[in-house]
DSSP file (Angstrom, degrees, kcal/mol; ACC not computed):
  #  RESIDUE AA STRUCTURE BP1 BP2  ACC     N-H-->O    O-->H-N    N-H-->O    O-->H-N    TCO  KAPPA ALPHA  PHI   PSI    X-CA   Y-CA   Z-CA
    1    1 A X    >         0   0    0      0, 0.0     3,-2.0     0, 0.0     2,-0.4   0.000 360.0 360.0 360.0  52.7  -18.0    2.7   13.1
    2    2 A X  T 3   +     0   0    0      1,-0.3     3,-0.1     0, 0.0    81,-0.0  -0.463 360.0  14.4 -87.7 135.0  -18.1    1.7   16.2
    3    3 A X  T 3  S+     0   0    0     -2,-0.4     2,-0.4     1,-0.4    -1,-0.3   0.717  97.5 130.0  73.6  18.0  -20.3   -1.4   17.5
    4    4 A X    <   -     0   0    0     -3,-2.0    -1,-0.4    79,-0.0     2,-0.1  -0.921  49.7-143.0 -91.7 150.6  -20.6   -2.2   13.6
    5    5 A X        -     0   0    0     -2,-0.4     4,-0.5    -3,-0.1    78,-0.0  -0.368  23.1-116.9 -85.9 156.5  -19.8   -5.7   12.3
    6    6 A X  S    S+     0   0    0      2,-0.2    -2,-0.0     1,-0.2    -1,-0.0   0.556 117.3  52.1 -86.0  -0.8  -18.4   -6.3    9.3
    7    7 A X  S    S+     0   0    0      1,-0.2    -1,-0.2     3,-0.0    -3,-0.0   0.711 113.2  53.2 -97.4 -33.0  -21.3   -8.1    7.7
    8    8 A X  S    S+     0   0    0      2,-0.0    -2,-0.2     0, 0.0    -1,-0.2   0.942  88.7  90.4 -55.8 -22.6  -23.4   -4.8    8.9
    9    9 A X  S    S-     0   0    0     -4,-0.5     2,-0.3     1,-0.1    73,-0.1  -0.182  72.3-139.3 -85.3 175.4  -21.2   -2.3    7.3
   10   10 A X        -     0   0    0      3,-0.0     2,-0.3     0, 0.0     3,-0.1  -0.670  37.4 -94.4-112.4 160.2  -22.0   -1.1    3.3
   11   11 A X        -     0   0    0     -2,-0.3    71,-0.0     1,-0.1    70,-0.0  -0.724  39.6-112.2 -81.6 130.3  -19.1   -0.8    1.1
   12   12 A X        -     0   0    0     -2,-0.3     2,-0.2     1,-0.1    -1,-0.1  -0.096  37.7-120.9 -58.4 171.6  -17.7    2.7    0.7
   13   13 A X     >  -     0   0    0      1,-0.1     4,-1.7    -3,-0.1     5,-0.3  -0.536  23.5 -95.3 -83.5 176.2  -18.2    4.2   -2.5
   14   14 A X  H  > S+     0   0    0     -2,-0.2     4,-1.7     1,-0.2     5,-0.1   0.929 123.9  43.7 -48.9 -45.4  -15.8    5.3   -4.8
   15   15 A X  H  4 S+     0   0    0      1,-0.2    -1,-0.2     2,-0.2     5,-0.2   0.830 107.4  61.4 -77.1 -22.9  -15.7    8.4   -4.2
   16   16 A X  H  > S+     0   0    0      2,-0.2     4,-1.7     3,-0.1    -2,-0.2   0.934 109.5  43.0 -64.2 -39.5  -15.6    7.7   -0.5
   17   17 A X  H  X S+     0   0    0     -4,-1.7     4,-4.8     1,-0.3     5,-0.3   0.821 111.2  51.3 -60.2 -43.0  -12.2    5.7   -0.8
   18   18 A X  H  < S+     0   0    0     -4,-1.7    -1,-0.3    -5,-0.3    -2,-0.2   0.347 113.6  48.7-100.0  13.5  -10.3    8.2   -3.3
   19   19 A X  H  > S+     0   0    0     -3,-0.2     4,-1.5    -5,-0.1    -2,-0.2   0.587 120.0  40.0-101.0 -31.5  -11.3   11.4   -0.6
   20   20 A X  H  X S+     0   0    0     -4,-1.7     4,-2.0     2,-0.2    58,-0.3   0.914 115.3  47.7 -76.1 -37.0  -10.1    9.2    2.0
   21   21 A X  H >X S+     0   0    0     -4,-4.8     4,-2.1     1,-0.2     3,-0.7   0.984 116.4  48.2 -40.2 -61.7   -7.0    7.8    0.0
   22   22 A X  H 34 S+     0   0    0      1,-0.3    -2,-0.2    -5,-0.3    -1,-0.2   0.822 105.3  54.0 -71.8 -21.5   -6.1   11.4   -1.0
   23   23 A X  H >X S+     0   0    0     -4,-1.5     4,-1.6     2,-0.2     3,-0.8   0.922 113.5  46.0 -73.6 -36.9   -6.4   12.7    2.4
   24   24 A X  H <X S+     0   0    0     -4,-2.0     4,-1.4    -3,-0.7    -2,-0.2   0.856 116.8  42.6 -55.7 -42.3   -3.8    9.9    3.4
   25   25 A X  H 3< S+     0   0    0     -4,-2.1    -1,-0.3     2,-0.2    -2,-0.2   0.086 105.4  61.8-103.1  16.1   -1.6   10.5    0.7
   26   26 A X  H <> S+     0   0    0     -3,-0.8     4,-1.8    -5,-0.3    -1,-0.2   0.809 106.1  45.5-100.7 -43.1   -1.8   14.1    1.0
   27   27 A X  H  X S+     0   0    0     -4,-1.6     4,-3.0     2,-0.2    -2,-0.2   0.844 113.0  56.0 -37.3 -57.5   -0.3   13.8    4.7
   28   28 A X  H  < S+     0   0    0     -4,-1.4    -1,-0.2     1,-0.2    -3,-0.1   0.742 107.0  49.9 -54.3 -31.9    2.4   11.3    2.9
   29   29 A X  H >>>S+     0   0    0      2,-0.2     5,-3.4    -5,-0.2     4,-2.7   0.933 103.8  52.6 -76.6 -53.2    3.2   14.0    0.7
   30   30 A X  H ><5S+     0   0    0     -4,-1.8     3,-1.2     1,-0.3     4,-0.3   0.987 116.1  48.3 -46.1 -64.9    3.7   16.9    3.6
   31   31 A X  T 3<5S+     0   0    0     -4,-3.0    -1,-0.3     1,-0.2    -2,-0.2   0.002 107.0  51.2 -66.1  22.8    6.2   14.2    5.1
   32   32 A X  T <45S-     0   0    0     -3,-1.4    -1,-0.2    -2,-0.1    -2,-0.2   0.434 119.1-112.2-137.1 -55.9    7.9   13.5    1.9
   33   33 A X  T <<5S-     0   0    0     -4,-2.7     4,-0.4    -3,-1.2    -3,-0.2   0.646  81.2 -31.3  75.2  51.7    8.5   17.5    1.4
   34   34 A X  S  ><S-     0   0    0     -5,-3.4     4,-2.7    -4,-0.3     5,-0.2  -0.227  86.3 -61.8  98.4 169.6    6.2   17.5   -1.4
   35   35 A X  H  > S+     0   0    0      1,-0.2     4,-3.2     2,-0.2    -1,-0.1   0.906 125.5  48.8 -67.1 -36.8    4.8   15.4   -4.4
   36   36 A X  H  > S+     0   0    0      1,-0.2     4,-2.0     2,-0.2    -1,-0.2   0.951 108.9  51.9 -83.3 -31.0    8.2   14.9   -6.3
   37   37 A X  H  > S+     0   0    0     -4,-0.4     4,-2.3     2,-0.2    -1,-0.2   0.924 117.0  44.2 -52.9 -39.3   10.2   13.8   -3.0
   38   38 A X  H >X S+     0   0    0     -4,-2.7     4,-2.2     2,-0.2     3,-1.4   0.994 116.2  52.2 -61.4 -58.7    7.0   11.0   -2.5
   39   39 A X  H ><>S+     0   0    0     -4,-3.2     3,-1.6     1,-0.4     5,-1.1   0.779 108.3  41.9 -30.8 -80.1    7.3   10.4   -5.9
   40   40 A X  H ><5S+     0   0    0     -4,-2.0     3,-1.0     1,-0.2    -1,-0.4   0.617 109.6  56.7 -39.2 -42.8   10.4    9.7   -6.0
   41   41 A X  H <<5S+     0   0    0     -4,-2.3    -1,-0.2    -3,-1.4    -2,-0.2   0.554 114.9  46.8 -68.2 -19.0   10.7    7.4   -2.5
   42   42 A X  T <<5S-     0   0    0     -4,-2.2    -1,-0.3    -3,-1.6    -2,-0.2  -0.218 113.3-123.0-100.5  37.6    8.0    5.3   -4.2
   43   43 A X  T < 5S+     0   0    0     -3,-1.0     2,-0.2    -5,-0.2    -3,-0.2   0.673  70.4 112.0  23.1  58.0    9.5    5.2   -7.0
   44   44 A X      < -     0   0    0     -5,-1.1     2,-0.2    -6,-0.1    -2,-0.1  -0.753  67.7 -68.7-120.7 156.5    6.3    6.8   -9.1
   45   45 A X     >  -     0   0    0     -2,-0.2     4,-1.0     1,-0.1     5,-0.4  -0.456  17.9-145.3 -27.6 108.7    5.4    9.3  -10.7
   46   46 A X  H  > S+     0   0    0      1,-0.3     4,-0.6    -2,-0.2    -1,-0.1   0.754 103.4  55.5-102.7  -0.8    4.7   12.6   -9.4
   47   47 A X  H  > S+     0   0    0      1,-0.1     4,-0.9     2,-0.1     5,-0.3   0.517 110.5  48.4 -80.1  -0.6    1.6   13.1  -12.1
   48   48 A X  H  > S+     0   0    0     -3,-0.2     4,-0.7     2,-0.2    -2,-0.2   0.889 108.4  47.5-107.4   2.1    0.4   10.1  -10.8
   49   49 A X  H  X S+     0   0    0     -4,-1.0     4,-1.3     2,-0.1     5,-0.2   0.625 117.1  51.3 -78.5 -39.5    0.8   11.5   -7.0
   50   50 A X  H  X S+     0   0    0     -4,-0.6     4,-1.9    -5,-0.4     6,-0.2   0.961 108.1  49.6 -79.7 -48.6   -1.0   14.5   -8.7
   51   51 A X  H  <>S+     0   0    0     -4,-0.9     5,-2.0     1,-0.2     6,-1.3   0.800 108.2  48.6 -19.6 -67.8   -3.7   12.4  -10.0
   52   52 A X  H  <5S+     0   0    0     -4,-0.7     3,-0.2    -5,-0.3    -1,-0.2   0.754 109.0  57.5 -72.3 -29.1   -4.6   10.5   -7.0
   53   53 A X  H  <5S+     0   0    0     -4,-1.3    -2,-0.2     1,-0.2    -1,-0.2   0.974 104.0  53.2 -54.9 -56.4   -4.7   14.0   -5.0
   54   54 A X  T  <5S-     0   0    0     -4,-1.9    -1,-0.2     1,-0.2    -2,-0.2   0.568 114.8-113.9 -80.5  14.3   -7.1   15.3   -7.1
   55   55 A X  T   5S+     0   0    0     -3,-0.2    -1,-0.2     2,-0.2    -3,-0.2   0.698  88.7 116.6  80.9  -2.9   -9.7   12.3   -6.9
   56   56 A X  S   <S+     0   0    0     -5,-2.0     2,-0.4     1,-0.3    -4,-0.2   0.909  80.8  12.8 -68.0 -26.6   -8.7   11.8  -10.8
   57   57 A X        -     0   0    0     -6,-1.3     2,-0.5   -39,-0.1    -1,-0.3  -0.994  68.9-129.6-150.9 143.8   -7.4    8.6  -10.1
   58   58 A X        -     0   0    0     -2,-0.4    -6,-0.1    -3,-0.1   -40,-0.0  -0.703  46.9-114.6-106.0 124.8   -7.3    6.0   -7.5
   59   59 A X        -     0   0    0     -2,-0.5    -1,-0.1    -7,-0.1     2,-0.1   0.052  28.8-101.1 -52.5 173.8   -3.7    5.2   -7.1
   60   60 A X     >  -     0   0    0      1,-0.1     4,-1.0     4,-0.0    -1,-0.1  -0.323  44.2-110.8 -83.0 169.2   -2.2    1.0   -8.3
   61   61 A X  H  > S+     0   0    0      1,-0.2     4,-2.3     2,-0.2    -1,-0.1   0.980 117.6  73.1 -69.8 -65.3   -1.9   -0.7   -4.6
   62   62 A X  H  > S+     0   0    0      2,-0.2     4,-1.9     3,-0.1     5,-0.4   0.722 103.9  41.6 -19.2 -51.7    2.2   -0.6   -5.5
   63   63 A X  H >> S+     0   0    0      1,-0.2     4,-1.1     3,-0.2     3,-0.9   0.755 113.8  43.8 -97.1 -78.7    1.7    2.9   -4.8
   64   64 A X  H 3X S+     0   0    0     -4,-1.0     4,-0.7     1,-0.2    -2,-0.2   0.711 116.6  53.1 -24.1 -33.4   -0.8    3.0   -1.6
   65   65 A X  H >< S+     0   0    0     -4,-2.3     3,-3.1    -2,-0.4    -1,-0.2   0.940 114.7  40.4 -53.3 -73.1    1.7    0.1   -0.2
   66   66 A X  H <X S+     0   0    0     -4,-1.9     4,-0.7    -3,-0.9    -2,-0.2   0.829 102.3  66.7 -78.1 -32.1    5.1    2.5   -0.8
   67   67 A X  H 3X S+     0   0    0     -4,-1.1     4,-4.1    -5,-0.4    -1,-0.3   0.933  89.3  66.4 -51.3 -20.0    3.1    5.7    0.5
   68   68 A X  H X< S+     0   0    0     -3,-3.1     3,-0.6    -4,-0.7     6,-0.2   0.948  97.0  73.2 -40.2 -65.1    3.3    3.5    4.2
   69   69 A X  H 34 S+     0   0    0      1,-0.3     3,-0.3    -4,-0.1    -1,-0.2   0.629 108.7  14.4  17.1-103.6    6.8    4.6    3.2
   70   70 A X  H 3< S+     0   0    0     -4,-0.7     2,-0.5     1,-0.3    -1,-0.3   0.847 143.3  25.9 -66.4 -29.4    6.9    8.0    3.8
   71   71 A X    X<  -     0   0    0     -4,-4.1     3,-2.0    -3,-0.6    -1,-0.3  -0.919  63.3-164.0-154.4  92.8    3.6    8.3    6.1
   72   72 A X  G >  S+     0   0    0     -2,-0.5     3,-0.6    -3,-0.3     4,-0.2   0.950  96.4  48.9 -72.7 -32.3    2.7    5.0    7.8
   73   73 A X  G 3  S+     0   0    0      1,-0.2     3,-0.5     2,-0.1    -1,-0.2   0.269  71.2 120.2 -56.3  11.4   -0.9    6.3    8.5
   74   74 A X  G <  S+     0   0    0     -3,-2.0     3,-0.3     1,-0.3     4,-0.2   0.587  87.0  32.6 -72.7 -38.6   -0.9    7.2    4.8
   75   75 A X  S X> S+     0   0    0     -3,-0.6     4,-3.1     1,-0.2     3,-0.7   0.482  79.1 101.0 -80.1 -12.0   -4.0    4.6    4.9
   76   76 A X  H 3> S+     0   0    0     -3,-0.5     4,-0.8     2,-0.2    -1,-0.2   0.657  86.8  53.5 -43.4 -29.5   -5.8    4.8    8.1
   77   77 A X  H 3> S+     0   0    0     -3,-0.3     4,-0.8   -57,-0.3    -1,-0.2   0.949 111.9  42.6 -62.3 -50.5   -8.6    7.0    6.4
   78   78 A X  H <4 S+     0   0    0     -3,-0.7     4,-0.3   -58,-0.3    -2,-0.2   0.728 112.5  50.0 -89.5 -27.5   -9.2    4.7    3.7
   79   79 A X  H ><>S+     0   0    0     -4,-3.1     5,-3.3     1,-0.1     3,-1.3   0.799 104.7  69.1 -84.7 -30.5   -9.2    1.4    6.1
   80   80 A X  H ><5S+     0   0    0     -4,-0.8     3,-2.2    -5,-0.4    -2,-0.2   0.907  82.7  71.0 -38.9 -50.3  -11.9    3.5    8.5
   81   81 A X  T 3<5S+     0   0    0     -4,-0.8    -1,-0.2     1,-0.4    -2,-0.1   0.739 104.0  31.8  -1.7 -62.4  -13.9    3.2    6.1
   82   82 A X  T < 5S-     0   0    0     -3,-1.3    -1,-0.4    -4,-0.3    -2,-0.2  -0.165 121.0 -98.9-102.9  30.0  -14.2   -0.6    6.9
   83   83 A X  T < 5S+     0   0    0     -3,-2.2     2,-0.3     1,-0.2    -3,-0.2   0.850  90.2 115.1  37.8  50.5  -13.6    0.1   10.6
   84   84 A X      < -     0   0    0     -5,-3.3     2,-0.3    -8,-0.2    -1,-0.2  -0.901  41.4-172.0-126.5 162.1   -9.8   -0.9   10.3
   85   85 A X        -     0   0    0     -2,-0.3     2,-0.6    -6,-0.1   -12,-0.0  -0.958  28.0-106.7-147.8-167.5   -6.7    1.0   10.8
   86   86 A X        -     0   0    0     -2,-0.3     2,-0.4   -13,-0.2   -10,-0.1  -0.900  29.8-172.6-123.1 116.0   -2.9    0.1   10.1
   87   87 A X        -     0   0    0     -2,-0.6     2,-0.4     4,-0.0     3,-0.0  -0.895  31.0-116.9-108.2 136.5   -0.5   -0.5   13.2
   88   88 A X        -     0   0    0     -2,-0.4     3,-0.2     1,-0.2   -16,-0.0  -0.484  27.0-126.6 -64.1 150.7    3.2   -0.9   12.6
   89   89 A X  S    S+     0   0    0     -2,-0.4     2,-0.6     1,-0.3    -1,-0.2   0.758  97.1  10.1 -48.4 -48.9    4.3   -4.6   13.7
   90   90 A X  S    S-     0   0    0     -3,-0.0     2,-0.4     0, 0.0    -1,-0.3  -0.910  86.6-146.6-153.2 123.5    6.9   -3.6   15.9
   91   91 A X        -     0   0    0     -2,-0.6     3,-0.1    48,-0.3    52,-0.1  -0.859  28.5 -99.1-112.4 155.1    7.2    0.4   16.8
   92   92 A X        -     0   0    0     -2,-0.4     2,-0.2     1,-0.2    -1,-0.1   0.139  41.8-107.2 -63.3 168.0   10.3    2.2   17.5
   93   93 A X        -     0   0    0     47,-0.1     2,-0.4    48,-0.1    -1,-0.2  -0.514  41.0-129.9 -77.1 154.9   11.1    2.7   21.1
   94   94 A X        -     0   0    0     -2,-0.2     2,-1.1    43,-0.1     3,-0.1  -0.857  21.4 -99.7-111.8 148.5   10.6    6.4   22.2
   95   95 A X     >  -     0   0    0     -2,-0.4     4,-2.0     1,-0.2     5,-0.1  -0.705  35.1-136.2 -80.3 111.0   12.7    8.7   24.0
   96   96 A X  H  > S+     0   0    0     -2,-1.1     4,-2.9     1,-0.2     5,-0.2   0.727  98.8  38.1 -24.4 -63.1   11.2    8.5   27.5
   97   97 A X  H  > S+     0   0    0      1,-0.2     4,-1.6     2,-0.2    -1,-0.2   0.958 111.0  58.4 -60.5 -57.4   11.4   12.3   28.0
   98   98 A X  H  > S+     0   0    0      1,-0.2     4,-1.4     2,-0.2    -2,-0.2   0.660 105.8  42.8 -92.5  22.1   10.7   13.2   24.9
   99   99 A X  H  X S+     0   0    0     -4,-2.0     4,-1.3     2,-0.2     5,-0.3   0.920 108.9  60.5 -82.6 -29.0    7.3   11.6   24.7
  100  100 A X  H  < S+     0   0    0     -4,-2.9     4,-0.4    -3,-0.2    -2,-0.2   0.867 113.5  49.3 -54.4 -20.8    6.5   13.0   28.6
  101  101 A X  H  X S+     0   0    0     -4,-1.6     4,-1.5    -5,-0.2     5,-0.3   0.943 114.1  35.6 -84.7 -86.6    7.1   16.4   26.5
  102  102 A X  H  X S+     0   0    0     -4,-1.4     4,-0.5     2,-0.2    -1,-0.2   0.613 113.0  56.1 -73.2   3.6    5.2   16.0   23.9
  103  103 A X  H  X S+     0   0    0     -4,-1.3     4,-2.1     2,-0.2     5,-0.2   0.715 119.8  46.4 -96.7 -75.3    2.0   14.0   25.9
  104  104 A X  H  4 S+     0   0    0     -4,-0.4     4,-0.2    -5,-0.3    -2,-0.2   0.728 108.7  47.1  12.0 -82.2    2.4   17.3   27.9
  105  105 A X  H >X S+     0   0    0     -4,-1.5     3,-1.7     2,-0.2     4,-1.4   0.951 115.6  47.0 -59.7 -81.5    2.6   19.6   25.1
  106  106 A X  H 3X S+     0   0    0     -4,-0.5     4,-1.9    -5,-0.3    -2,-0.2   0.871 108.0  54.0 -49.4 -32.8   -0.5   17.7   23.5
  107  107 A X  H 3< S+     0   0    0     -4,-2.1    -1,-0.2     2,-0.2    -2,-0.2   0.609 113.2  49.2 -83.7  -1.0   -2.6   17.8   27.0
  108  108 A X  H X> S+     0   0    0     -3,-1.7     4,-1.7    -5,-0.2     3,-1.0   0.931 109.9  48.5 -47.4 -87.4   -1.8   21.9   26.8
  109  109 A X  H 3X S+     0   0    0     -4,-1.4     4,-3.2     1,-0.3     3,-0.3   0.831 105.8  50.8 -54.4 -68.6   -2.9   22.1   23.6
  110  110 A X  H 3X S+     0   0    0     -4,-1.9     4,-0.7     1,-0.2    -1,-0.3   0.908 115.8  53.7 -57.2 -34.7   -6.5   20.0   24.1
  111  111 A X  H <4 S+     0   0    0     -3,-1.0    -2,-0.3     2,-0.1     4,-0.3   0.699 106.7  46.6 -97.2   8.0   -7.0   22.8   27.4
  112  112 A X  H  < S+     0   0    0     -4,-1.7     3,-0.3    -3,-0.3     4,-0.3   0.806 111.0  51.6 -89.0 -43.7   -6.5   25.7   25.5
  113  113 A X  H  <>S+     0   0    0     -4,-3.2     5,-0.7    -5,-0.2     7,-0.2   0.660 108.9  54.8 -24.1 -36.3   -8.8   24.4   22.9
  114  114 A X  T ><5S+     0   0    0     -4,-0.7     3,-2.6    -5,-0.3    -1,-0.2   0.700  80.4  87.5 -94.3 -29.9  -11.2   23.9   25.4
  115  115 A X  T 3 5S+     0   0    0      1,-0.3    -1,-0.2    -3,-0.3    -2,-0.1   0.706  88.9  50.5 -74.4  -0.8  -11.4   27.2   27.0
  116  116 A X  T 3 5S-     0   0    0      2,-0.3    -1,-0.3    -4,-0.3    -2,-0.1   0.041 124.0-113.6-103.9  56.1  -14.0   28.6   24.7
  117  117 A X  T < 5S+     0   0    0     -3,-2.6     2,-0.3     1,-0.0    -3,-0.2   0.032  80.6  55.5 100.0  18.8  -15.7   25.4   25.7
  118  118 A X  S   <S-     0   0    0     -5,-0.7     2,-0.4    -2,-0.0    -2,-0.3  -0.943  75.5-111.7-161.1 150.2  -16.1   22.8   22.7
  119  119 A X        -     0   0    0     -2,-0.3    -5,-0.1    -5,-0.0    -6,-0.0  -0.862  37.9-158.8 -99.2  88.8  -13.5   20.9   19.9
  120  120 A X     >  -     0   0    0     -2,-0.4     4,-1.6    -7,-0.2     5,-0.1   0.037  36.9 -90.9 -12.9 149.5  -14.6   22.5   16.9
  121  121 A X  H  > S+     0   0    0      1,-0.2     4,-2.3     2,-0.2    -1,-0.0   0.862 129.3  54.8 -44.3 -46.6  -13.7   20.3   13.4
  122  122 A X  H  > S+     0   0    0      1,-0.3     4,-1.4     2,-0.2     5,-0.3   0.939  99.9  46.9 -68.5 -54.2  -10.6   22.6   13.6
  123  123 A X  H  > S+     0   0    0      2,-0.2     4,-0.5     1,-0.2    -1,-0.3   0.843 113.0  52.8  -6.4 -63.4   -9.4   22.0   16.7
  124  124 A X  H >X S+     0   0    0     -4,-1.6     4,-2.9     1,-0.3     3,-0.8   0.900 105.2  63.5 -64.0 -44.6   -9.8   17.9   16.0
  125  125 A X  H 3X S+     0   0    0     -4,-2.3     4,-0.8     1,-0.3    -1,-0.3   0.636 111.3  26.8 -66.1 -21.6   -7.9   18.6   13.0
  126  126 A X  H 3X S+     0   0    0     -4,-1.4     4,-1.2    -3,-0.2    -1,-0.3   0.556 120.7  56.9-112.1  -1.8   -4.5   19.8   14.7
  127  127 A X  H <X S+     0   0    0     -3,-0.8     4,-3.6    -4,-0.5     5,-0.4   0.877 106.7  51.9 -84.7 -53.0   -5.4   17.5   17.9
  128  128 A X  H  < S+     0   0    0     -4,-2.9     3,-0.5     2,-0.2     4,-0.4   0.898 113.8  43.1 -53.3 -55.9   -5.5   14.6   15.1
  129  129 A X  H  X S+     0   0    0     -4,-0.8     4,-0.6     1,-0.3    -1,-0.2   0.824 117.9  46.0 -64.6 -36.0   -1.7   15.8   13.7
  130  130 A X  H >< S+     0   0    0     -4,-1.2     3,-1.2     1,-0.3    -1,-0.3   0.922 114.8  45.9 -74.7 -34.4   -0.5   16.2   17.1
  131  131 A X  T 3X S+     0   0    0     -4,-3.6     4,-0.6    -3,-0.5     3,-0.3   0.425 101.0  70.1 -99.9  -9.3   -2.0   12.8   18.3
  132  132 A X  T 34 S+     0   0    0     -4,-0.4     4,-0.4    -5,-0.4    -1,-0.3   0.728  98.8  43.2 -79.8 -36.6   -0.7   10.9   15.3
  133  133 A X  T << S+     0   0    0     -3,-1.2    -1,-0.2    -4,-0.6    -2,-0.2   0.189 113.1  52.3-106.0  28.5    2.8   10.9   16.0
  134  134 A X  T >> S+     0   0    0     -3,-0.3     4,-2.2    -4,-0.1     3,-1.0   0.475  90.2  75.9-120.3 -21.1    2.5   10.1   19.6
  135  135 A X  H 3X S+     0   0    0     -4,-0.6     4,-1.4     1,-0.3    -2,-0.1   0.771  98.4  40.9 -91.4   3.0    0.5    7.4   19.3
  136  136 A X  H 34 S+     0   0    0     -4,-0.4    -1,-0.3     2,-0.2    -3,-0.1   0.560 106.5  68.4 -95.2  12.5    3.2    5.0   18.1
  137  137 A X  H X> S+     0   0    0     -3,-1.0     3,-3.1     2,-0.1     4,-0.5   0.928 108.1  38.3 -77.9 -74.6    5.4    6.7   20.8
  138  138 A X  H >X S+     0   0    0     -4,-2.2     4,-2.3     1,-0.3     3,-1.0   0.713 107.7  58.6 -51.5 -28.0    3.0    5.1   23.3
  139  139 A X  H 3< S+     0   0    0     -4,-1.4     4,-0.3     1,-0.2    -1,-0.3   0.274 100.9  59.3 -91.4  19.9    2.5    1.6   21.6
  140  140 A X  H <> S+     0   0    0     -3,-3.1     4,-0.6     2,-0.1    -1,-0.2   0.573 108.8  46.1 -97.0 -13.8    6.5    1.1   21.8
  141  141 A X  H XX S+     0   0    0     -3,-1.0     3,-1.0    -4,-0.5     4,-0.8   0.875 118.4  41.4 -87.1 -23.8    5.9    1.5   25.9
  142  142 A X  H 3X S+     0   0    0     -4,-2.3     4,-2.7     1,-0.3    -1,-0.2   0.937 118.3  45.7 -83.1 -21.5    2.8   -1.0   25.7
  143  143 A X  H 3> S+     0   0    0     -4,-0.3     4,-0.9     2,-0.2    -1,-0.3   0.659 112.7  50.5 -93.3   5.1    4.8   -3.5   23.1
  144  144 A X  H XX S+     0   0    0     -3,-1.0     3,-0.8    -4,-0.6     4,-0.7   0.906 113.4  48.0-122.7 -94.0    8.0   -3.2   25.4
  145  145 A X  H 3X S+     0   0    0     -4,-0.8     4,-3.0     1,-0.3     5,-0.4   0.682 112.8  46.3  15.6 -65.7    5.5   -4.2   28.6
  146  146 A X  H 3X S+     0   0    0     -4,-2.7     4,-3.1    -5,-0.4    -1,-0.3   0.995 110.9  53.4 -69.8 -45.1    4.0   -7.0   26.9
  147  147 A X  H << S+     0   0    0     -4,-0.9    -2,-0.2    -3,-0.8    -1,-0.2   0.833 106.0  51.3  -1.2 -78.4    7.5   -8.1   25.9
  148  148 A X  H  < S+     0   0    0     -4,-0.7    -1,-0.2     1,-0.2    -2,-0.2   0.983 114.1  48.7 -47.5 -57.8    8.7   -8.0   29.5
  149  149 A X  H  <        0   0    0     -4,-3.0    -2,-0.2     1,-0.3    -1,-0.2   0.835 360.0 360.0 -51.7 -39.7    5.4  -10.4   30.4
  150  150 A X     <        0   0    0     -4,-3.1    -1,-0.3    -5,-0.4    -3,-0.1   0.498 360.0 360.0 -72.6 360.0    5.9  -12.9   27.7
């Protein structure tokens, strides 16, 4: 939503929130190793992990909070919405090398994509996985910069 305001924006609908919730928490889940590990690390349910997947139910906040848990980006779908997203506070430092490896690995990845000449949904969709865990690799070099400045 870029170059909307928040008094411009409309309110998602319902149904817009619980496909973006479940997409979050479906990701939370993968990194868990499944519904009953999430479950269990939020201390929940795994019908009510099962619930919220299937758009039957929009999970209590108690469980969107504890999904952060397992998958801090478990909400980034569902605060898009409103043109927000969710940054950790302080992110881990990265091992120097291996983020040059995997910012590498990922700039590979986007020109092999590219050689039949376009990022197709799919494409964005494994670009997005890869690009997810790297980007708090990079905001530990920018918070460890501003750090030095201060």
């Amino acid at each position: 939503m870029p170059g909307s305001t928040a008094a411009s924006m409309r309110a998602p609908s319902k149904a817009q929130v619980q496909d973006a919730i479940g997409a979050g928490l479906a990701r939370a889940v993968r990194t868990a190793g499944g519904q009953g590990s999430l479950a269990d690390r939020i201390e929940t349910s795994p019908d009510t992990i099962r619930r919220a997947l299937s758009g039957e139910t929009t999970p209590q906040p108690h469980v969107l909070i504890g999904s952060l848990i397992a998958e801090p980006t478990a909400l980034n779908e569902a605060l898009a919405l409103v043109g927000l997203t969710a940054t950790p506070l302080r992110a881990e430092p990265a091992n120097d090398m291996t983020l040059l490896s995997r910012l590498t690995g990922a700039g590979a990845d986007v020109a092999q994509m590219l050689l039949d000449g376009l990022l197709c949904h799919r494409d964005q969709a494994a670009l997005a996985e890869r690009f997810r865990a790297l980007i708090p690799m990079m905001q530990a070099v920018v918070d460890a910069a501003d750090r030095r400045a201060a």
